[in-house]
C-alpha atoms as one frame of an Amber mdcrd trajectory, in Angstrom:
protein
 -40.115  12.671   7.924 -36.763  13.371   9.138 -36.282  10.237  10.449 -37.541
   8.268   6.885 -34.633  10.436   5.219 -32.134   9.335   7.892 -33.070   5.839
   7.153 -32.590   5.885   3.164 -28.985   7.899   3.444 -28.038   5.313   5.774
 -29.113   2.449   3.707 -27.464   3.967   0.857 -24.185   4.342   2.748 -24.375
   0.535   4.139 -25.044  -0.202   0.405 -22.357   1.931  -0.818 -19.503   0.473
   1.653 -20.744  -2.847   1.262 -20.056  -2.863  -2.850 -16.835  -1.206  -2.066
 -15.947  -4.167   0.469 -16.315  -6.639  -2.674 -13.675  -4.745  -4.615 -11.177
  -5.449  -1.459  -8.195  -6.782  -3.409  -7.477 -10.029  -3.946  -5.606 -11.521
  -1.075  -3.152 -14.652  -2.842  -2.705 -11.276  -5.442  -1.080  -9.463  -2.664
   0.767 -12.468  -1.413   2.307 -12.738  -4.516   3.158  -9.163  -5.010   5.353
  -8.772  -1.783   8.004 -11.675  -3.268   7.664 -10.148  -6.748   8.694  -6.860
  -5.160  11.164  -8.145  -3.201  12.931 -10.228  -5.663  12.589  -8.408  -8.551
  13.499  -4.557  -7.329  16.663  -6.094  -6.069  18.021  -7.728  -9.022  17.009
  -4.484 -11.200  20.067  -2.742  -9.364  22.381  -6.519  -9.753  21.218  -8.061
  -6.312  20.259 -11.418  -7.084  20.263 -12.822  -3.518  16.985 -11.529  -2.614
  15.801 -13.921  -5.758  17.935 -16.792  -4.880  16.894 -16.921  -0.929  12.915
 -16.760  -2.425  12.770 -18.715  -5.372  10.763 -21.471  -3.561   8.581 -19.507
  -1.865   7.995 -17.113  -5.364   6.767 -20.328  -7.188   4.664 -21.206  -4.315
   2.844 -17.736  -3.477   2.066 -18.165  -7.624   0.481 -21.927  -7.487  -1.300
 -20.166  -4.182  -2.972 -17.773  -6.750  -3.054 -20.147  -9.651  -5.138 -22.154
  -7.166  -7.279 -19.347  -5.474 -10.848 -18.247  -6.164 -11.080 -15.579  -8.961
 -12.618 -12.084  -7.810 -16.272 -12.054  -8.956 -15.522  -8.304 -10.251 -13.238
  -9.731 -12.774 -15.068  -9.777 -15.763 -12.082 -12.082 -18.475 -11.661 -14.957
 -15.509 -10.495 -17.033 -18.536  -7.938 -14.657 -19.509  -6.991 -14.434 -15.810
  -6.937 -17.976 -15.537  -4.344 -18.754 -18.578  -2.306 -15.474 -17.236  -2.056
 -17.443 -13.661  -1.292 -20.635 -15.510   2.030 -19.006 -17.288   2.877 -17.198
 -14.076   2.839 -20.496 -12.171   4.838 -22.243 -14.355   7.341 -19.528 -15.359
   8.131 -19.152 -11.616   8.706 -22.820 -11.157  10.445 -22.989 -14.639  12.356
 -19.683 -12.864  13.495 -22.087  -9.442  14.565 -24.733 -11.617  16.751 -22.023
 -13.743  18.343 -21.216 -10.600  18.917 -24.521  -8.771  21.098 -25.784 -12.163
  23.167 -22.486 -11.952  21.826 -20.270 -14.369  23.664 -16.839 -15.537  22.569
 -13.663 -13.601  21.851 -12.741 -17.188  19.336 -15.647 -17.885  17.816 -15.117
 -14.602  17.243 -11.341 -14.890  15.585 -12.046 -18.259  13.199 -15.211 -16.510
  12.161 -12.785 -13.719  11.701  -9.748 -15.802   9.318 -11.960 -18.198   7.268
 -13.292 -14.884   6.666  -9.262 -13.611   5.694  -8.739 -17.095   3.284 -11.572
 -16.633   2.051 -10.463 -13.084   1.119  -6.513 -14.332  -0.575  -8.494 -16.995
  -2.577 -10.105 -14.463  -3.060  -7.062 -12.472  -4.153  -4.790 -15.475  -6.804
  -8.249 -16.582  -8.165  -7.267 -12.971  -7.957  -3.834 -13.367  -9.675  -3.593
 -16.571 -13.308  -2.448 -17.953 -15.485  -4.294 -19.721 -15.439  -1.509 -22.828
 -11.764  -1.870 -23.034 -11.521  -5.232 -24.069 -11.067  -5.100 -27.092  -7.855
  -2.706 -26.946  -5.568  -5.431 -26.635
């Protein structure tokens, strides 16, 4: 008897770990994330190098996720899918900005507009099926 218990608490924990495996984030997600961060916190405080040394790669790690299978636990993939679409071609519209000499001012306002894009993204991911609606 003890050994039939044994057996279901272990299936149960397999099953458990294995439904918690498919909610592993999204890897081009992540990518993108580490230029975002790295571009964007440093031209909060006026540092635009960070941006101006990454702009390639930036628009790349977006077509990378533009590109990339969505989650299966993301329940608006159409949403997600026109989200990625705007972030892809903001950040290329971004590189472009940059390579013709945009103002710091112009830039700042391009980048900030492209994180507000990617938390838009993140919180599509993020987001239950009863909440919807809320937006």
């Amino acid at each position: 008897m003890k050994l039939k218990t044994f057996t279901v608490i272990l299936v149960l924990f397999c099953a458990f770990n294995f439904s918690s495996a498919q909610t592993k984030q999204w890897k081009e997600q992540e990518e993108f994330h580490k230029v975002m961060s790295a571009t964007f916190h440093p031209a909060e405080e006026g540092n635009l190098a960070p941006l101006k040394l990454r702009s390639a790669e930036l628009a790349a790690k977006a077509n990378d996720w533009r590109k990339s299978e969505i989650p299966a636990t993301v329940s608006d993939k159409k949403a997600v899918k026109k989200s990625l679409n705007k972030l892809c071609k903001d950040s290329k519209k971004l590189n472009k900005s940059l390579k013709k000499g945009a103002s710091e001012s112009e830039l700042k306002t391009e980048l900030a507009g492209l994180h507000d894009t990617f938390h838009t993204i993140v919180g599509l991911c993020s987001a239950k099926e009863e909440h919807h609606d809320a937006h």
